[in-house]
C-alpha positions in Angstrom: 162.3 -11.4 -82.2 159.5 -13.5 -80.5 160.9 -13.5 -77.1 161.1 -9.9 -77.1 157.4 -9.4 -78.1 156.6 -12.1 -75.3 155.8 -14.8 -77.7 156.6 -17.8 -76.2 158.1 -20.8 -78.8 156.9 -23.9 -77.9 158.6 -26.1 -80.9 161.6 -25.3 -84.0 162.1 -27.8 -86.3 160.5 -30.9 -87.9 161.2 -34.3 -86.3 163.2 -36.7 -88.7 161.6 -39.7 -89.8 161.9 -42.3 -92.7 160.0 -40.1 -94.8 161.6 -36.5 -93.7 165.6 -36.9 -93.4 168.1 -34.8 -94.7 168.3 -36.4 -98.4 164.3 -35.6 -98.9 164.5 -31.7 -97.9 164.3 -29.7 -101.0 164.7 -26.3 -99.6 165.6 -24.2 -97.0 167.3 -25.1 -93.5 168.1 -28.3 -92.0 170.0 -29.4 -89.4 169.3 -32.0 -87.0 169.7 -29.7 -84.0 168.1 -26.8 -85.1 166.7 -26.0 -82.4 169.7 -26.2 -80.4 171.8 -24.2 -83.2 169.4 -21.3 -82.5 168.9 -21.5 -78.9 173.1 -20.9 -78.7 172.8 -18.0 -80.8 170.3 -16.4 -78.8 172.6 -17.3 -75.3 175.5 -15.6 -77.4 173.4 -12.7 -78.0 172.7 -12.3 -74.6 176.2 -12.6 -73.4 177.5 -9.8 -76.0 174.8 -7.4 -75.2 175.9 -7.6 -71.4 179.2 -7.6 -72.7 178.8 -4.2 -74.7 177.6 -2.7 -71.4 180.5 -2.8 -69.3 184.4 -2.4 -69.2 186.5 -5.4 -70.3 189.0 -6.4 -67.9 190.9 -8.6 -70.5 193.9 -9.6 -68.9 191.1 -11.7 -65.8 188.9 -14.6 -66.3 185.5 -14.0 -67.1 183.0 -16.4 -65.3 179.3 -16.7 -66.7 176.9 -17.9 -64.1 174.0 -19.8 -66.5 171.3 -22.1 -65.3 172.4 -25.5 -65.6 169.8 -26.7 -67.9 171.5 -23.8 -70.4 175.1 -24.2 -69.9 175.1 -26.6 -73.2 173.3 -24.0 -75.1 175.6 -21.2 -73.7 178.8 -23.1 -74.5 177.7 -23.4 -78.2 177.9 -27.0 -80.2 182.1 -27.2 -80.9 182.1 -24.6 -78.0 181.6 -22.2 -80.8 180.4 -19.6 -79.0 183.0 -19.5 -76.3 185.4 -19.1 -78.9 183.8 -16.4 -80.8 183.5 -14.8 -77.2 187.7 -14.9 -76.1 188.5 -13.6 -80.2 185.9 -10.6 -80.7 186.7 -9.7 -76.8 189.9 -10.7 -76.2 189.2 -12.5 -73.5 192.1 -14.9 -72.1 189.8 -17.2 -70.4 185.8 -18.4 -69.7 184.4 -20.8 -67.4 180.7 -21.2 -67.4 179.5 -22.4 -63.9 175.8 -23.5 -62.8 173.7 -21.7 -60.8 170.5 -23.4 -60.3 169.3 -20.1 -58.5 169.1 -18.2 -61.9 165.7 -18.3 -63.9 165.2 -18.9 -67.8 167.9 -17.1 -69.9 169.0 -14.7 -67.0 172.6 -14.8 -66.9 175.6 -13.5 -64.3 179.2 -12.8 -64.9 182.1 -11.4 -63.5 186.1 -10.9 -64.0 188.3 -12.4 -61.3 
C-alpha cells in the first residue's frame, strides 16, 4: 500500500530486548522476523501479478531472475513461497538465480 503511493519504509517492527520479547507482548503481531515475513509476501505478490499476465507453460521450468540481496525474501522463510508458487500454478519446477543487474524489487522470469 505504501510502496505504491511512493512511501518509502524505512523500519517494521520493534527490536527485542530484555524488556520487549515475545512473553511481554499483550496484543497484536509478533514475530521476530517481521520484517522479513512481510517483505516475502510482497516478493510473492509481485511474482503472481507477473504471473497472471502471461501464459503458463507448466510442463517447463520457470526461472525468476531477483537481485541477490532479495533472493531470501523471494524464496520465502521454509521456501514458503516457492511452494505456494508450483501448487496455485502448477508449476513442476523454480530456480531463482541472481542478477546483480536488476534494481530494487524488479524481477525477470522465463520458461525453459
Amino acid at each position: 500500500v505504501f510502496e505504491k503511493k511512493g512511501i518509502k519504509i524505512i523500519r517494521l517492527g520493534l527490536n527485542p530486548t530484555e524488556d520487549l520479547g515475545e512473553n511481554f507482548v499483550i496484543g497484536g503481531a509478533y514475530h521476530p522476523a517481521l520484517g522479513e515475513l512481510a517483505n516475502s509476501r510482497l516478493m510473492l505478490n509481485i511474482v503472481k501479478e507477473m504471473l497472471n499476465k502471461v501464459i503458463l507453460e507448466k510442463d517447463k521450468t520457470l526461472k525468476i531472475y531477483v537481485n541477490p540481496k532479495l533472493i531470501s525474501q523471494l524464496i520465502g522463510q521454509r521456501r514458503a513461497n516457492i511452494v505456494y508458487l508450483k501448487k496455485e500454478y502448477q508449476i513442476k519446477e523454480i530456480k531463482v538465480i541472481p542478477k546483480k543487474e536488476l534494481k530494487g524489487r524488479d524481477i525477470e522470469f522465463a520458461f525453459v
